[in-house]
N, CA and C of each residue as an Amber inpcrd file, in Angstrom:
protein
   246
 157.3630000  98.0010000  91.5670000 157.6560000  98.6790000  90.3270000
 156.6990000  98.2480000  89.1890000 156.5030000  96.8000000  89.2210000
 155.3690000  96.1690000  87.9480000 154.2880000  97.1620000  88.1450000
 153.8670000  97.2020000  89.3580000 152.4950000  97.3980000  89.5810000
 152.2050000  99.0290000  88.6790000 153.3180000  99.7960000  89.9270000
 153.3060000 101.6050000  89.6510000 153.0340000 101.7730000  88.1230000
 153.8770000 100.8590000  87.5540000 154.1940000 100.7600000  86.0640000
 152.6650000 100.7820000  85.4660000 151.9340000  99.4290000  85.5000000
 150.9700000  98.8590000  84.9330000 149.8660000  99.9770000  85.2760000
 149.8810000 100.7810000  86.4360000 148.5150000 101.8980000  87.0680000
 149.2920000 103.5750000  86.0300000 150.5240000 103.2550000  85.5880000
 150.6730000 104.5870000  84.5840000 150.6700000 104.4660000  83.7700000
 150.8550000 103.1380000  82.8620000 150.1080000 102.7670000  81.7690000
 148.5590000 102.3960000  81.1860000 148.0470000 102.1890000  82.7990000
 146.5680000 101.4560000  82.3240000 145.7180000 102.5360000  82.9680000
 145.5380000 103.2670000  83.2690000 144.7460000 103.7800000  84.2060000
 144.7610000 105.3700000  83.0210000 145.9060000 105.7560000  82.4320000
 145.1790000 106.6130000  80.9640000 144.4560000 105.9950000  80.0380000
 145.0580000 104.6500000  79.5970000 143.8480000 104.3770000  79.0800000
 142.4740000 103.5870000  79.4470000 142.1470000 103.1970000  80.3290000
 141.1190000 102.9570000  80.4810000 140.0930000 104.5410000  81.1740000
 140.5180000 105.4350000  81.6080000 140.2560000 106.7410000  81.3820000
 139.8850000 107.1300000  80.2650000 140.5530000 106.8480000  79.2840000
 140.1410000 107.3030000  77.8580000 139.0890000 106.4650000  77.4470000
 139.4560000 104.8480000  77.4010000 138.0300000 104.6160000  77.0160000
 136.5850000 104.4070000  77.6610000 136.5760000 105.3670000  79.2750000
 135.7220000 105.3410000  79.6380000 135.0840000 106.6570000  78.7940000
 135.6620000 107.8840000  78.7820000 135.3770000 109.3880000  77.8980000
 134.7020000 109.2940000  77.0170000 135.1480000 107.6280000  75.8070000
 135.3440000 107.5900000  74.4860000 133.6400000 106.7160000  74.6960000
 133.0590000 105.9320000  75.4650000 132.1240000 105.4550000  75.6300000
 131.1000000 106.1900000  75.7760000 131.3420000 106.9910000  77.0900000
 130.5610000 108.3420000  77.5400000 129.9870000 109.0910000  76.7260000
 130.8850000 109.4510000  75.3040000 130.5180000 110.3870000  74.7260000
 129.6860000 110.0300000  73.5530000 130.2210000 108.6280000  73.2350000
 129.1370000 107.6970000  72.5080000 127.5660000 107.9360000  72.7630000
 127.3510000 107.9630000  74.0360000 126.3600000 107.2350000  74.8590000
 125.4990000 108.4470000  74.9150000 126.2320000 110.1420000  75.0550000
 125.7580000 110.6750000  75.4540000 125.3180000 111.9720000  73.4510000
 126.0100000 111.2280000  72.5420000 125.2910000 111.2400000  71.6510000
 124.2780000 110.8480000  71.1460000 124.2140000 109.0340000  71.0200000
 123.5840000 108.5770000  71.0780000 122.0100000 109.3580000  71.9470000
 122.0590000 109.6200000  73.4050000 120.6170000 110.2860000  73.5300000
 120.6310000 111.3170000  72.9630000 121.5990000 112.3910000  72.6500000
 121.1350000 113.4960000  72.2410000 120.2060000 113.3550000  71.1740000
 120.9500000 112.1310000  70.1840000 120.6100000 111.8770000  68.6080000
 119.1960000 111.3500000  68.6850000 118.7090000 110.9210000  69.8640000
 117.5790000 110.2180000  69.7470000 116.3700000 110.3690000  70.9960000
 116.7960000 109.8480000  71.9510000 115.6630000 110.5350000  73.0750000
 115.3170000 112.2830000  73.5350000 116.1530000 112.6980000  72.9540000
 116.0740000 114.4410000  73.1000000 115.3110000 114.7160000  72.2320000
 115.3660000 114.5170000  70.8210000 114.5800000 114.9840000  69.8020000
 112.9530000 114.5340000  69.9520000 112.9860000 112.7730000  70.3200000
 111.7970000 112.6660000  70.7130000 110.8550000 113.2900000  71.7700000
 112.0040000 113.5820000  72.8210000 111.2220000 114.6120000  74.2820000
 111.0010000 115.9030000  73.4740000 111.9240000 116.3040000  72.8850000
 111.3870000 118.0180000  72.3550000 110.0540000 117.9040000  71.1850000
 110.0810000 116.6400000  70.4560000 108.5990000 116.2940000  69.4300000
 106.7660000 116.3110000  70.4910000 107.5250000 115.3740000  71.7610000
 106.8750000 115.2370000  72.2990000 105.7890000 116.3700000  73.1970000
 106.7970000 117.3860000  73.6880000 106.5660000 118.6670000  74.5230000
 105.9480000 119.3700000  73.2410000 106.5240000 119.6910000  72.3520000
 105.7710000 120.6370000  70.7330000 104.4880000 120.0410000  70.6800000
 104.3950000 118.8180000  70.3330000 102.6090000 117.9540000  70.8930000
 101.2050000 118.3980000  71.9440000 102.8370000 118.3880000  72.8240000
 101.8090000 118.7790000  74.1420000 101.0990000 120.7400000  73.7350000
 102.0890000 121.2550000  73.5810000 101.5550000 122.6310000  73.4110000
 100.9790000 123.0890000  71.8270000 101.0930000 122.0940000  70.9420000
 100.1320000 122.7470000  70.2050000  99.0290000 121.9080000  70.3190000
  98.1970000 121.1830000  71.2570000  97.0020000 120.0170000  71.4110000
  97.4730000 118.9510000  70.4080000  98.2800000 119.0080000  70.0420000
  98.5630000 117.2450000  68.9720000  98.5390000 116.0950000  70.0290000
  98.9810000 116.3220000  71.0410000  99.1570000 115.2230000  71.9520000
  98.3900000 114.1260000  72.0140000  96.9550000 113.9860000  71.7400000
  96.0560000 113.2220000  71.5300000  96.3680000 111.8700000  70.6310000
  96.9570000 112.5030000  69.9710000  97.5380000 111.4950000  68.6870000
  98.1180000 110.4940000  68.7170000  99.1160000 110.7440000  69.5520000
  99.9840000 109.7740000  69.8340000  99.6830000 108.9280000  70.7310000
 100.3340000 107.4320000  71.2970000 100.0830000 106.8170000  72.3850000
 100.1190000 106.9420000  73.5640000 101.0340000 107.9400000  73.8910000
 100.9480000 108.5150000  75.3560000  99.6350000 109.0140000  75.7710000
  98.9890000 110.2580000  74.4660000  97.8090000 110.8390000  74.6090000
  97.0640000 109.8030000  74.7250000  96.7630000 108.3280000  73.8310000
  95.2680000 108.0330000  73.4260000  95.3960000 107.0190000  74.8560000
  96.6890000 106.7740000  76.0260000  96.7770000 105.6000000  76.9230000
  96.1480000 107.1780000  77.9850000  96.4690000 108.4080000  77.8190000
  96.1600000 108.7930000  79.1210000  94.2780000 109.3250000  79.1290000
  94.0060000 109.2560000  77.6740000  92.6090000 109.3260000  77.4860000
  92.0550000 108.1120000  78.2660000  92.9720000 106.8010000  78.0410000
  92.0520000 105.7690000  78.8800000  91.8890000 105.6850000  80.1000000
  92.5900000 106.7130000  80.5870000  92.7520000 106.6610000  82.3290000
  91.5270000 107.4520000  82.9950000  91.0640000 107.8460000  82.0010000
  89.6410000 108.7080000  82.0830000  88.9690000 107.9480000  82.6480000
  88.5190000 107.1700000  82.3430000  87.7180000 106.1210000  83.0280000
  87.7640000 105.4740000  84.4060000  89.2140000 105.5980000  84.8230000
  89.6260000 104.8680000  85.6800000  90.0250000 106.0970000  87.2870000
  90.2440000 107.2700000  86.4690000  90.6290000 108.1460000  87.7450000
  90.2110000 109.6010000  87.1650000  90.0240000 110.3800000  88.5200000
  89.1040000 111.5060000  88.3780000  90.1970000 112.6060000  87.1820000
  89.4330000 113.4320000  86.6300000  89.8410000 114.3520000  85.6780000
  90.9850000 115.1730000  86.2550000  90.7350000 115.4970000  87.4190000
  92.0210000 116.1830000  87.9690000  93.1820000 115.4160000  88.1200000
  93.2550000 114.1740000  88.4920000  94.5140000 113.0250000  88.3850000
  94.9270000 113.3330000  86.8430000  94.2360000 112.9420000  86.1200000
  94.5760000 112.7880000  84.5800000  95.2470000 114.0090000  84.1630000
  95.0100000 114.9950000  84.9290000  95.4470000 116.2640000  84.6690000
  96.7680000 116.9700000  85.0530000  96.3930000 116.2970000  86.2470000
  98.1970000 116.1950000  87.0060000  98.8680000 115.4810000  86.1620000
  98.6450000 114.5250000  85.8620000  99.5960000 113.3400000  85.3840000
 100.0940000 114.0690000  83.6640000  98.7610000 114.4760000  82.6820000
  99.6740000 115.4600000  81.7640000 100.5360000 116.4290000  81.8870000
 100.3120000 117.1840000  83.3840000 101.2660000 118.1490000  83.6510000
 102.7560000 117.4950000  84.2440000 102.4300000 116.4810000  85.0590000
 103.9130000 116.2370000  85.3180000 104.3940000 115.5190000  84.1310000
 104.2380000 114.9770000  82.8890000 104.8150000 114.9330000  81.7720000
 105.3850000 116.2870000  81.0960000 104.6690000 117.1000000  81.1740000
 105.0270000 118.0840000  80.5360000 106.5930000 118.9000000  81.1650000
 106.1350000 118.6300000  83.0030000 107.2960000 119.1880000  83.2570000
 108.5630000 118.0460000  83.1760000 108.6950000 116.8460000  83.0960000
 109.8150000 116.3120000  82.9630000 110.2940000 116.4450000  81.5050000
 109.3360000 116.5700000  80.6890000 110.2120000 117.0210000  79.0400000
 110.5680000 117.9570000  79.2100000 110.1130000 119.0910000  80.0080000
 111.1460000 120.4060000  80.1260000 112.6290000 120.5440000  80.4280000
């Protein structure tokens, strides 16, 4: 009986404050890594991209791997901000 008791008392709320965390958490990125991925992708398509550190670290890769790598590698950025 303790037990049944303690799993219909505890088990709504710790339900709830898993929701109540969740939704924290999942503001929290909206409020902040979303806006930066959508700044980021606007970059990419109007050529700003350069600017920033992502651009001026994948300019350095120039050196290091052929133009078509470097090229892939801006495109699969582009598609994970999508």
């Amino acid at each position: 009986m303790p037990s049944t008791l303690a799993i219909l008392v505890g088990l709504p709320i710790l339900l709830s404050l898993i929701f109540i965390l969740s939704e924290r958490s999942l503001q929290s990125w909206l409020g902040s890594k979303l806006d930066k991925d959508i700044e980021l992708l606007e970059m990419i398509s109007t050529g700003r991209f350069a600017e920033t550190r992502a651009g001026s670290y994948l300019r350095s890769l120039r050196h290091s791997f052929p133009p078509e790598l470097v090229g892939d590698m801006l495109c699969l950025l582009h598609l994970s901000l999508e």
